[in-house]
C-alpha positions as CSV (number, residue, x, y, z in Angstrom):
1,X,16.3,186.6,-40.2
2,X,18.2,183.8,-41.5
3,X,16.3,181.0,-40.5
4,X,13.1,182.6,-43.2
5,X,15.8,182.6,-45.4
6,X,17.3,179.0,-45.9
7,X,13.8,177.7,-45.6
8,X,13.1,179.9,-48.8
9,X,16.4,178.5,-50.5
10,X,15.5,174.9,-49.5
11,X,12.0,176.1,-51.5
12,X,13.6,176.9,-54.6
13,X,16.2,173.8,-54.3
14,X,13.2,171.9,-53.8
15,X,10.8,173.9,-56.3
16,X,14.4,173.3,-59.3
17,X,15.1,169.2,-58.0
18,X,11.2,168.4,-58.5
19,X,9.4,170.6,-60.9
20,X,10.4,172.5,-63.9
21,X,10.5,169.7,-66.2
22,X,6.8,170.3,-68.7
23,X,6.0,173.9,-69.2
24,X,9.2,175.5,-68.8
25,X,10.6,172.6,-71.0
26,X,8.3,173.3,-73.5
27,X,8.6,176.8,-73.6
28,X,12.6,176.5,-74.0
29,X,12.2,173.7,-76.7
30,X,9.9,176.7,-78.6
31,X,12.2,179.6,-78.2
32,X,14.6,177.7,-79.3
33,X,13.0,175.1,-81.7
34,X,15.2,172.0,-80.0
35,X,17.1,171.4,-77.3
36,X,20.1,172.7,-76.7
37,X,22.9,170.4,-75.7
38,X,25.1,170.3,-73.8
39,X,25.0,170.1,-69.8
40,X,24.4,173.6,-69.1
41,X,22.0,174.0,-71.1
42,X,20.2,170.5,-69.9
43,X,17.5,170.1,-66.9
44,X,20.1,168.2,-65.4
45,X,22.2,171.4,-64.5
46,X,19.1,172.7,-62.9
47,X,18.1,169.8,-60.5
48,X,22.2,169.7,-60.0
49,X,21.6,173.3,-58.7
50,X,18.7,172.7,-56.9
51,X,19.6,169.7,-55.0
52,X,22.7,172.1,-53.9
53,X,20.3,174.8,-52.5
54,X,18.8,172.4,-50.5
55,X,21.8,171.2,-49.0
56,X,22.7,174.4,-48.4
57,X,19.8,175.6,-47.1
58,X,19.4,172.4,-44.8
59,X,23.0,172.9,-42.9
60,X,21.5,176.7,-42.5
61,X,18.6,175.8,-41.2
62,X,20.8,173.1,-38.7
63,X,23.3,175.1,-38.0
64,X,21.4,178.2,-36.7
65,X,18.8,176.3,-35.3
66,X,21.7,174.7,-33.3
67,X,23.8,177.9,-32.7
68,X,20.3,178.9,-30.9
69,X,19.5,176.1,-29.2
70,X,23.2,176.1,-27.2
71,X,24.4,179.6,-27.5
């Protein structure tokens, strides 16, 4: 059960880190007619939050795999 699980959050990390820069950018920028600023509101924050997701879902995937393999 948790091994389909931190491969779906290193997905999304992955899925936030690479993509998610044209449409949804462009959609944003139209709702709300420019950019917002600040980094919360910037791209960055996202790939910031993917790239954690796929740590995190990395040292899950090691660390059960692991836990099984000698346990």
């Amino acid at each position: 059960m948790v091994l389909p699980l931190c491969a779906v959050l290193v997905l999304l990390g992955l899925a936030l880190v690479v993509n998610f820069r044209g449409i949804p950018e462009r959609i944003h920028e139209r709702q709300w007619g420019r950019r917002q600023q600040g980094f919360l509101a910037s791209y960055g924050f996202q790939r910031f939050l993917g790239a954690w997701f796929v740590l995190g879902g990395g040292w899950g995937l090691v660390a059960t795999t692991w836990g099984l393999a000698t346990g």
